[in-house]
PDB file of N, CA, C and O in Angstrom:
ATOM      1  N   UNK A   1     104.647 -11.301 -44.965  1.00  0.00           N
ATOM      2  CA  UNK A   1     103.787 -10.983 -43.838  1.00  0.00           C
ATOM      3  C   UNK A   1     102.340 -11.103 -44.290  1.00  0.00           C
ATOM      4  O   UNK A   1     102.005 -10.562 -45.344  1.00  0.00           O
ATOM      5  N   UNK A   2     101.384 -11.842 -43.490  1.00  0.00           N
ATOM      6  CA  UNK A   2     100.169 -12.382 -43.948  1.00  0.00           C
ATOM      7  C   UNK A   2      99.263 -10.499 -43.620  1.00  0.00           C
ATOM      8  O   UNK A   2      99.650  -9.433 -43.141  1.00  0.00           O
ATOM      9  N   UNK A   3      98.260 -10.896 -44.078  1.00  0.00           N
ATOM     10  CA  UNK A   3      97.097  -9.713 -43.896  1.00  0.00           C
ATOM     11  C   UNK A   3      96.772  -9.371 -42.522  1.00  0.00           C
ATOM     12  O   UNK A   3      97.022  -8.289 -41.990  1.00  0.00           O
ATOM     13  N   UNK A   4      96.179 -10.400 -41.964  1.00  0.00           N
ATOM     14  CA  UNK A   4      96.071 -10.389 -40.210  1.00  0.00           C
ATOM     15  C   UNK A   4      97.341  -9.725 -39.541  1.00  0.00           C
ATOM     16  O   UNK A   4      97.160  -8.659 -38.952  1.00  0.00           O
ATOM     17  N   UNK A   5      98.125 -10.060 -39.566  1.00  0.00           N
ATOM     18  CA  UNK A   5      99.768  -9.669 -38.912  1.00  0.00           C
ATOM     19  C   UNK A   5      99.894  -8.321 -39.364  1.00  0.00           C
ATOM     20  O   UNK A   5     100.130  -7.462 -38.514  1.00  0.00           O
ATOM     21  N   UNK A   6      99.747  -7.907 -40.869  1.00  0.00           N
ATOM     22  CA  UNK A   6      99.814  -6.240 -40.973  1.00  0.00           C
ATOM     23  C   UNK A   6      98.492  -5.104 -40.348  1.00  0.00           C
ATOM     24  O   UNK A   6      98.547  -3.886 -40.181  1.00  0.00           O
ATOM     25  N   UNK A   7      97.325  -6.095 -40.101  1.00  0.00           N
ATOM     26  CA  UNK A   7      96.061  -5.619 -39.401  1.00  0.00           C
ATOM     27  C   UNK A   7      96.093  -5.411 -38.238  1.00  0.00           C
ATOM     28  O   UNK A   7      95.323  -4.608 -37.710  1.00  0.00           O
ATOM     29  N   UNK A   8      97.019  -6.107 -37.561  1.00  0.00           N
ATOM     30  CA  UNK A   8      97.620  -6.370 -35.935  1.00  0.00           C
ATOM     31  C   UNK A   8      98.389  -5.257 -35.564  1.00  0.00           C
ATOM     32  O   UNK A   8      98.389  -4.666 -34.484  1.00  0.00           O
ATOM     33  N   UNK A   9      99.169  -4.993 -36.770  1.00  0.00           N
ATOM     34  CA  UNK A   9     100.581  -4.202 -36.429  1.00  0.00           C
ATOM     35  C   UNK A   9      99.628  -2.693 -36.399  1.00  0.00           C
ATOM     36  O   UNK A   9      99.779  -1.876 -35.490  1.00  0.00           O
ATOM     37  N   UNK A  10      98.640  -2.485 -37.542  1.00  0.00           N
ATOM     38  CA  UNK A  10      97.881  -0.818 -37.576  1.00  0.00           C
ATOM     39  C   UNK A  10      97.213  -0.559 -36.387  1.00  0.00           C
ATOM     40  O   UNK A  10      97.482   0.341 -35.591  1.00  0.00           O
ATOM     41  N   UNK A  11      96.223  -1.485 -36.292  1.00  0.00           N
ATOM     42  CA  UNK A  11      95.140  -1.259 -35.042  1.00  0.00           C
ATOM     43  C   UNK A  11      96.005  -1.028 -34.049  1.00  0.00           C
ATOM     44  O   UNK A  11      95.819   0.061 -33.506  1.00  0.00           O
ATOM     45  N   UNK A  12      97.164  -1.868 -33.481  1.00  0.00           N
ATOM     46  CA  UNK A  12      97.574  -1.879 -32.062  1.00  0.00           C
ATOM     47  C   UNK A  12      96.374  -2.648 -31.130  1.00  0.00           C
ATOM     48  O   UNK A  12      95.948  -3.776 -31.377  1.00  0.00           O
ATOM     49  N   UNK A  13      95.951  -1.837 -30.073  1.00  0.00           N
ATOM     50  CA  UNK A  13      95.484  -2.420 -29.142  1.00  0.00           C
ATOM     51  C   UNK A  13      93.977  -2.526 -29.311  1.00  0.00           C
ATOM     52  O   UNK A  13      93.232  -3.064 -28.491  1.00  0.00           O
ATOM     53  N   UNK A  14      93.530  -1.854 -30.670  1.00  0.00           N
ATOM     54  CA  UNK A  14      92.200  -1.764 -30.982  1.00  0.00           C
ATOM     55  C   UNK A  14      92.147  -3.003 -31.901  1.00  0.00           C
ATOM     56  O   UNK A  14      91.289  -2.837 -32.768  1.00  0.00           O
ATOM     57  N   UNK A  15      92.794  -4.216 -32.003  1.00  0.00           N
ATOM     58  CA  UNK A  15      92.672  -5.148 -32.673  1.00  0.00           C
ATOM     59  C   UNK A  15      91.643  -6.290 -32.339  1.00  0.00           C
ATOM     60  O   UNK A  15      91.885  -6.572 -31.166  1.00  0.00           O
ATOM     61  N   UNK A  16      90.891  -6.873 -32.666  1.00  0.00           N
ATOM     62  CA  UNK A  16      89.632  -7.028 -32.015  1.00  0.00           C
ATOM     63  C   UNK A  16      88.740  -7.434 -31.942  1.00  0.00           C
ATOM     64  O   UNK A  16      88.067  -8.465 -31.926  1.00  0.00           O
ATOM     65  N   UNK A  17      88.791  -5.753 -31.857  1.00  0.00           N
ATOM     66  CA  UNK A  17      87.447  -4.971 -30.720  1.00  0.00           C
ATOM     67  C   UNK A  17      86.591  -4.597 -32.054  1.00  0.00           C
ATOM     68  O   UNK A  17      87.069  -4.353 -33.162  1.00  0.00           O
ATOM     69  N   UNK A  18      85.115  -4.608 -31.663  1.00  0.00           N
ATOM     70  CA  UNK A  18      84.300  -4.384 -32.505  1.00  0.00           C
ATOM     71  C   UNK A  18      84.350  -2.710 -33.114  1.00  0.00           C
ATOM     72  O   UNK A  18      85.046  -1.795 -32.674  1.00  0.00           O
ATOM     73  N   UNK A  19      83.691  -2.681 -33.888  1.00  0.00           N
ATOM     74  CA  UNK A  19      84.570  -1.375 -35.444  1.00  0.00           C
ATOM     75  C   UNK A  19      83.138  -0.740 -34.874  1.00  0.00           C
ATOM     76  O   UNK A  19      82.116  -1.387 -34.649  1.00  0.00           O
ATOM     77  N   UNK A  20      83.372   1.040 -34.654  1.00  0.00           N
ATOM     78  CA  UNK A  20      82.029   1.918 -34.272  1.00  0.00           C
ATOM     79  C   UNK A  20      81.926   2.456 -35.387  1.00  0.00           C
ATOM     80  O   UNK A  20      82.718   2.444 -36.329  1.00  0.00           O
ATOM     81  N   UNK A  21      80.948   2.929 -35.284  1.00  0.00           N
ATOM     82  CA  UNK A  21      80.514   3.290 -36.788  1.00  0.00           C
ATOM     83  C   UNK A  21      80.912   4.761 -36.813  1.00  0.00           C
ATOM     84  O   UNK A  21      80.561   5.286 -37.870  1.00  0.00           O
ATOM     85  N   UNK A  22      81.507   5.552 -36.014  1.00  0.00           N
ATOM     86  CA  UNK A  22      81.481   6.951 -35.860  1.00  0.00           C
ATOM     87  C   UNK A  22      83.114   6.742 -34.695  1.00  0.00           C
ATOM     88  O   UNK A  22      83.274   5.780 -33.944  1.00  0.00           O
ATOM     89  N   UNK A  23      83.965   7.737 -34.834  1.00  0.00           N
ATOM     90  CA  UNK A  23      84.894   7.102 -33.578  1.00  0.00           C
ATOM     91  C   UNK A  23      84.278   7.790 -32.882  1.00  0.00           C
ATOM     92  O   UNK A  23      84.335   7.168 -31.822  1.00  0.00           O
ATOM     93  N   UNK A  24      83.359   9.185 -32.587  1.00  0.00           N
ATOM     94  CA  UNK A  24      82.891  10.135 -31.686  1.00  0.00           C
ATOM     95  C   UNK A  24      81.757   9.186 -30.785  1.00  0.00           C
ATOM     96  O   UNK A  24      81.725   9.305 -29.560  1.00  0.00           O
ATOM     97  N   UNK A  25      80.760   8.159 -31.560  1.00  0.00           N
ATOM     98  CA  UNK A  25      80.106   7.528 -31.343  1.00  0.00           C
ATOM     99  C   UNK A  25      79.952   6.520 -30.416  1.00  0.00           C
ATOM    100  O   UNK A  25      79.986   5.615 -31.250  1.00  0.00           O
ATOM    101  N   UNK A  26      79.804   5.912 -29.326  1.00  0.00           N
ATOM    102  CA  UNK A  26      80.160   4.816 -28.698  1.00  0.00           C
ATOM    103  C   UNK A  26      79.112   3.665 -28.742  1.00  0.00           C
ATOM    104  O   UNK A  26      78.684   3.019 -27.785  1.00  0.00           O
ATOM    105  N   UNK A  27      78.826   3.561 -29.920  1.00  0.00           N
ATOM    106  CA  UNK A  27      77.723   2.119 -30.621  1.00  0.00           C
ATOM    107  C   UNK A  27      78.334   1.448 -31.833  1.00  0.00           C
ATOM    108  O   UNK A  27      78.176   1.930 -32.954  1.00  0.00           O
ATOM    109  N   UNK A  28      78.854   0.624 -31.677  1.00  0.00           N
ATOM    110  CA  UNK A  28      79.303  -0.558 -32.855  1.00  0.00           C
ATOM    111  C   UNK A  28      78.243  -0.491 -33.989  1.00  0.00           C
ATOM    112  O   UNK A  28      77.183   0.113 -34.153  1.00  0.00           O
ATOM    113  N   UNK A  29      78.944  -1.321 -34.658  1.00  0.00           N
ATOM    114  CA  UNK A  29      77.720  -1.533 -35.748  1.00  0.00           C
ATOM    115  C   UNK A  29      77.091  -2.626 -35.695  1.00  0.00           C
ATOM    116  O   UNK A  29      75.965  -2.769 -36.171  1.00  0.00           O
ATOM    117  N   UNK A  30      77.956  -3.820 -34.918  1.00  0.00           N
ATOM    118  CA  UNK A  30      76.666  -4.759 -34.116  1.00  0.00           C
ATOM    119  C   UNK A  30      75.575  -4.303 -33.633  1.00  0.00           C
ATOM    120  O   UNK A  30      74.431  -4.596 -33.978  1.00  0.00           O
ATOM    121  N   UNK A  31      76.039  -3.312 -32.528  1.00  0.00           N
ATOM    122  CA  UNK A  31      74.910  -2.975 -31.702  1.00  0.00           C
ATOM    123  C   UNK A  31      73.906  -2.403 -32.456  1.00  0.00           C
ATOM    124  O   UNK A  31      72.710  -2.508 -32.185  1.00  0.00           O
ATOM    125  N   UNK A  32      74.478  -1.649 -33.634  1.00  0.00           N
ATOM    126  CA  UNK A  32      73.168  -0.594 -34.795  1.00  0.00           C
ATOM    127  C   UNK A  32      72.673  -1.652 -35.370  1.00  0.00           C
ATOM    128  O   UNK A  32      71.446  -1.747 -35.354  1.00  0.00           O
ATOM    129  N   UNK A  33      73.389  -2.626 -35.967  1.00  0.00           N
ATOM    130  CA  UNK A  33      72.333  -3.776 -36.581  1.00  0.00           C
ATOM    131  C   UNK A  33      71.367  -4.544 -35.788  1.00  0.00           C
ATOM    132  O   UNK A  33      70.282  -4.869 -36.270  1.00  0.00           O
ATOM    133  N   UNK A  34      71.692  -4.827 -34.669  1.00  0.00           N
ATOM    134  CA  UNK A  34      70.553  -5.333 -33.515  1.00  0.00           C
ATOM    135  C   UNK A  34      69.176  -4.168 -33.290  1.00  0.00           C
ATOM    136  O   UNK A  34      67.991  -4.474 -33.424  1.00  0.00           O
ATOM    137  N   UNK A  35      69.646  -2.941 -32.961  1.00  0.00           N
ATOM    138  CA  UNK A  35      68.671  -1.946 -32.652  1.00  0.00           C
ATOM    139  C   UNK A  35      67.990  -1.882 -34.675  1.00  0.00           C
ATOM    140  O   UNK A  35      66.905  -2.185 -34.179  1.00  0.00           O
ATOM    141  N   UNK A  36      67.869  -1.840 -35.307  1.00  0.00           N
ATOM    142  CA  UNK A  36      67.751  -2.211 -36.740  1.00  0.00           C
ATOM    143  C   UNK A  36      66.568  -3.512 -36.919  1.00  0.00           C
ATOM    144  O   UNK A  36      65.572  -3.490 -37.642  1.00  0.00           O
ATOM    145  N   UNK A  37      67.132  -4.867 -35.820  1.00  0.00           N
ATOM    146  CA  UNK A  37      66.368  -5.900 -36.100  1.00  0.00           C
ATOM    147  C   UNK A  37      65.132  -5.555 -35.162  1.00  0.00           C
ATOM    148  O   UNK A  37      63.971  -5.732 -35.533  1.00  0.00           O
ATOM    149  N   UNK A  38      65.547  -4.942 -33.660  1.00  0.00           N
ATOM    150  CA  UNK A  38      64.643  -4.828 -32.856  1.00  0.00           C
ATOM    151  C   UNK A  38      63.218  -3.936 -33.291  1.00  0.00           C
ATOM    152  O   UNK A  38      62.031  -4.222 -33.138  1.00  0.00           O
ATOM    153  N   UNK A  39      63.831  -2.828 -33.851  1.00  0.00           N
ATOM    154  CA  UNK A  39      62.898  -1.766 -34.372  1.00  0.00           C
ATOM    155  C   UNK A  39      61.865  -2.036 -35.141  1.00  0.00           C
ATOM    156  O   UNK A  39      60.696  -1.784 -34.847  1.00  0.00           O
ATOM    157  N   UNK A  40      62.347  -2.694 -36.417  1.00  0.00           N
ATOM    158  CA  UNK A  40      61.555  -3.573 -37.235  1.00  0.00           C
ATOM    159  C   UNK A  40      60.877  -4.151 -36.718  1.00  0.00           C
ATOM    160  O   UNK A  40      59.663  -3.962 -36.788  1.00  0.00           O
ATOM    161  N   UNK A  41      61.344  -4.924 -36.122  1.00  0.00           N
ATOM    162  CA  UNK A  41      60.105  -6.006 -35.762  1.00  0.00           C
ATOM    163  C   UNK A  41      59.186  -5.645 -34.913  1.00  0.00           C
ATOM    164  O   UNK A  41      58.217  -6.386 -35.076  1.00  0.00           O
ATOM    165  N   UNK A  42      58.951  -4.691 -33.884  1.00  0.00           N
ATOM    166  CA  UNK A  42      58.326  -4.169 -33.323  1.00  0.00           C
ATOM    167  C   UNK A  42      57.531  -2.807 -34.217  1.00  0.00           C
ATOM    168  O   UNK A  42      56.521  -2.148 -33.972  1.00  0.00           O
ATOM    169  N   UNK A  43      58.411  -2.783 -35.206  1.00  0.00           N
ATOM    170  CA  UNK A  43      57.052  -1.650 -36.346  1.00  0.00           C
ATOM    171  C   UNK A  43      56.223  -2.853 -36.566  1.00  0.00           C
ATOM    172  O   UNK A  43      55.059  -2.683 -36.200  1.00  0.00           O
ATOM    173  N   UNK A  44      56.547  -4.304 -37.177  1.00  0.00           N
ATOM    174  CA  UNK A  44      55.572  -4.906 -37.505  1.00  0.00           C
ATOM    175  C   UNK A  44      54.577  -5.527 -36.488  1.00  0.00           C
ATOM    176  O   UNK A  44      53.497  -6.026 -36.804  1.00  0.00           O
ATOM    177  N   UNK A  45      55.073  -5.434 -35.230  1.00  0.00           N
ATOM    178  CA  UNK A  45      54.129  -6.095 -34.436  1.00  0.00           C
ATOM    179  C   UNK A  45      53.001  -4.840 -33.994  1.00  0.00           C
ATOM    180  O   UNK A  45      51.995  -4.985 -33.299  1.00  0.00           O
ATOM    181  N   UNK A  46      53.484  -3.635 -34.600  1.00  0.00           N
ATOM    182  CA  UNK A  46      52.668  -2.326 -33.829  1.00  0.00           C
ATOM    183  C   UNK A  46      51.530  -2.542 -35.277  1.00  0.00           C
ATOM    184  O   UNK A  46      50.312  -2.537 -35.102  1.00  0.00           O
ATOM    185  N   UNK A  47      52.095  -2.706 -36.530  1.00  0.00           N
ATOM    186  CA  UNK A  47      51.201  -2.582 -37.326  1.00  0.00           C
ATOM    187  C   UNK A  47      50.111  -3.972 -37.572  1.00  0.00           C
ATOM    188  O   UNK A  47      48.995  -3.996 -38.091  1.00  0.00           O
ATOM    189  N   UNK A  48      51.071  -5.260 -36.874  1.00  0.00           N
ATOM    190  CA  UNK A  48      49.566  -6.052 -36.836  1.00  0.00           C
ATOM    191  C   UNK A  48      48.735  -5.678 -35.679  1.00  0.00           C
ATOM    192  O   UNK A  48      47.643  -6.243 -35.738  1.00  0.00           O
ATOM    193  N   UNK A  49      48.884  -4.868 -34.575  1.00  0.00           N
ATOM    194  CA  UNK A  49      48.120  -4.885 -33.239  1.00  0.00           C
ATOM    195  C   UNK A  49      47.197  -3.343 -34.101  1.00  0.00           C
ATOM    196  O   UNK A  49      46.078  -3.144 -33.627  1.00  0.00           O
ATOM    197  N   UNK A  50      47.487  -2.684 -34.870  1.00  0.00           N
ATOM    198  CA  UNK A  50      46.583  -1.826 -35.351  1.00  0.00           C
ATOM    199  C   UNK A  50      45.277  -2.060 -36.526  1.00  0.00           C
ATOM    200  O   UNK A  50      44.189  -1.525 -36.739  1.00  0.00           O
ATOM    201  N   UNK A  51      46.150  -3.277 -37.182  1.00  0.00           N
ATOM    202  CA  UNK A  51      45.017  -4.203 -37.967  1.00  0.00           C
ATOM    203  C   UNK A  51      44.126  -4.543 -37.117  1.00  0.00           C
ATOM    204  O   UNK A  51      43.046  -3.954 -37.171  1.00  0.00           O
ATOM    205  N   UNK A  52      44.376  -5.772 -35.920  1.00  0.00           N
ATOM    206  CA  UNK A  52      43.593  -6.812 -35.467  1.00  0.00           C
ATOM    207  C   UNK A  52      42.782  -5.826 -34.941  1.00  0.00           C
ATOM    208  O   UNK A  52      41.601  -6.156 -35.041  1.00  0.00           O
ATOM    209  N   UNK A  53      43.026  -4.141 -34.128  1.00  0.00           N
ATOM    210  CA  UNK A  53      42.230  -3.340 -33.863  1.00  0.00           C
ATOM    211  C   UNK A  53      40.956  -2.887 -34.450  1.00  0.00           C
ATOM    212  O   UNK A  53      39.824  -2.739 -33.991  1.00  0.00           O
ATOM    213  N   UNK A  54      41.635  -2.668 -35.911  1.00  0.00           N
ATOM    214  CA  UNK A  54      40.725  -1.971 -36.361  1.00  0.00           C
ATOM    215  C   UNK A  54      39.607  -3.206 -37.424  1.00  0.00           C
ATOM    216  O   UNK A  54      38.525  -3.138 -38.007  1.00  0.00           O
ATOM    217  N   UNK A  55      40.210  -3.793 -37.294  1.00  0.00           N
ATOM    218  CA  UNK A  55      39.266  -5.026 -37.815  1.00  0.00           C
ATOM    219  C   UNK A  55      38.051  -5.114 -36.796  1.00  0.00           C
ATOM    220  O   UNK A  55      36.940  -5.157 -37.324  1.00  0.00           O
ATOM    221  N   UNK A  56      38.110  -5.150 -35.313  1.00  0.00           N
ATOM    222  CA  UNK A  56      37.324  -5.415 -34.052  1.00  0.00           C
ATOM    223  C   UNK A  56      37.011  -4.184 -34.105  1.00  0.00           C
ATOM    224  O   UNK A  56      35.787  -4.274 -34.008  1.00  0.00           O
ATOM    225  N   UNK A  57      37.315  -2.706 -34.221  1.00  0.00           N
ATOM    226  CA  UNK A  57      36.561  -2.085 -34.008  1.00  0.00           C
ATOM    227  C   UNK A  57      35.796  -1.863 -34.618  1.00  0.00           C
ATOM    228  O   UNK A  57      34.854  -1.347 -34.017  1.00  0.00           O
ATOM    229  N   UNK A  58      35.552  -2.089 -36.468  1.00  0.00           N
ATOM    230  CA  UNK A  58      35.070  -1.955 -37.621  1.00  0.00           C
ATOM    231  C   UNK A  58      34.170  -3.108 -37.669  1.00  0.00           C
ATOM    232  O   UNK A  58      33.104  -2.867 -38.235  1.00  0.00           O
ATOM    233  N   UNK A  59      34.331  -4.408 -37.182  1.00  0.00           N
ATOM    234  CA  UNK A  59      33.208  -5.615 -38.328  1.00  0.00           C
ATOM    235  C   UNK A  59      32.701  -6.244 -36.391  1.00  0.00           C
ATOM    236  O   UNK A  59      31.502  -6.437 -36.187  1.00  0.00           O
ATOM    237  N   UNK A  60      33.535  -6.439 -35.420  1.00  0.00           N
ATOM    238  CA  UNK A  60      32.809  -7.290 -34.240  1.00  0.00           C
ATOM    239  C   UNK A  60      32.297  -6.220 -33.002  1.00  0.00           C
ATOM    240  O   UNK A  60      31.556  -6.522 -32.068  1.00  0.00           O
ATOM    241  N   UNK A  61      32.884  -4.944 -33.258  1.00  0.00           N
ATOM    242  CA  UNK A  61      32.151  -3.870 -32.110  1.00  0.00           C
ATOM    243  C   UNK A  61      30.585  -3.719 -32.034  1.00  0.00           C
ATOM    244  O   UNK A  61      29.812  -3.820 -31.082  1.00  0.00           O
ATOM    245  N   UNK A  62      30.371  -3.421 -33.470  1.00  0.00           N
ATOM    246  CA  UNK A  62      29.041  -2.905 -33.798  1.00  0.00           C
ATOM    247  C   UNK A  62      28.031  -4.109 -33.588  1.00  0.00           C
ATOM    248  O   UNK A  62      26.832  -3.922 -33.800  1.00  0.00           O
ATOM    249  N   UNK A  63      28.494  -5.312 -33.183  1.00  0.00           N
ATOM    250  CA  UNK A  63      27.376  -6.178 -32.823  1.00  0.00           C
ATOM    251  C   UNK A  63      27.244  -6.381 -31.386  1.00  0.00           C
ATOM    252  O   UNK A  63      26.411  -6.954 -30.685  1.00  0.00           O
ATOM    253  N   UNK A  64      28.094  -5.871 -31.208  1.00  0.00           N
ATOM    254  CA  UNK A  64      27.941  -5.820 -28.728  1.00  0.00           C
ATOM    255  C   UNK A  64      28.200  -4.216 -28.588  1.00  0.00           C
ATOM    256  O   UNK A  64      29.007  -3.562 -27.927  1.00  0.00           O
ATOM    257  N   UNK A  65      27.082  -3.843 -29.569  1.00  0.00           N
ATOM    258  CA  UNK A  65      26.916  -2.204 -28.969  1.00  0.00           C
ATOM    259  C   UNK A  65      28.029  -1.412 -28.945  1.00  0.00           C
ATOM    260  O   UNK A  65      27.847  -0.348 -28.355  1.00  0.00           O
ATOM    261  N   UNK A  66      29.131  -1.585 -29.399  1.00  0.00           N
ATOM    262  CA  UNK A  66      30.212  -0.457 -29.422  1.00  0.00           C
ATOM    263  C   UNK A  66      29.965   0.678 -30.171  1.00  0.00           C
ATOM    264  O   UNK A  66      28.844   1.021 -30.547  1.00  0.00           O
ATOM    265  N   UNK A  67      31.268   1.420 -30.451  1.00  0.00           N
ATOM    266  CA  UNK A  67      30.938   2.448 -31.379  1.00  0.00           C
ATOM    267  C   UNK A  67      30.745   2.192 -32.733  1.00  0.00           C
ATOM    268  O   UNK A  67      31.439   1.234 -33.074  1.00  0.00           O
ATOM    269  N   UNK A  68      30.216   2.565 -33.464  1.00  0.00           N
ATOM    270  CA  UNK A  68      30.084   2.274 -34.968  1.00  0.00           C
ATOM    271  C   UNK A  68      30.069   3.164 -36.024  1.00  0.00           C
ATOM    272  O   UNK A  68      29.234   4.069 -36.001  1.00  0.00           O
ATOM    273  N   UNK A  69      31.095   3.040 -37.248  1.00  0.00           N
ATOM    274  CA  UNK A  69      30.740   4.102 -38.005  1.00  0.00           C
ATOM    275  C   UNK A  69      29.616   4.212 -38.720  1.00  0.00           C
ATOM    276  O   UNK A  69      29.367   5.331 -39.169  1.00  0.00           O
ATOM    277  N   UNK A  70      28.679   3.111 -38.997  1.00  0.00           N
ATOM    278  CA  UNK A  70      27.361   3.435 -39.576  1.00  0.00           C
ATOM    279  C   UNK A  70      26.601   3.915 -38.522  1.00  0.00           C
ATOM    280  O   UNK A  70      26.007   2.934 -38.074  1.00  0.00           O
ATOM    281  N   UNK A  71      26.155   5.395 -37.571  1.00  0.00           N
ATOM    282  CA  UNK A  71      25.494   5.499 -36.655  1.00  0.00           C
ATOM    283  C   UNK A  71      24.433   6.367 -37.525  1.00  0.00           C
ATOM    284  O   UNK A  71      23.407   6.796 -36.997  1.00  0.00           O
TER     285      UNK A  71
END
């Protein structure tokens, strides 16, 4: 009897179906690795939109009158 066929016979009807990471849980671990890629990448897009900020508020504000820390 091959591996698959004795994997068939345990699971039963949960044969499959994507594996949760918790059985209490109702999120796969696909779905945790996606929310994982999403997160990330949106930390990095929060931390370049806080650079390009503070670059403009620091070196191009202070020449069209904004706020400035040398006041």
């Amino acid at each position: 009897m091959g591996e698959a066929k004795r994997r068939k016979e345990k699971l039963g009807e949960d044969y499959g179906k994507a594996e949760r990471i918790l059985p209490w849980v109702p999120i796969t671990k696909n779905q945790s690795e996606a929310f994982m890629r999403w997160t990330t990448r949106g930390a990095w897009l929060g931390i370049g939109f806080m650079i390009v900020f503070w670059l403009t508020l620091r070196f191009i504000g202070p020449g069209f009158g904004w706020w400035s820390v040398v006041d």
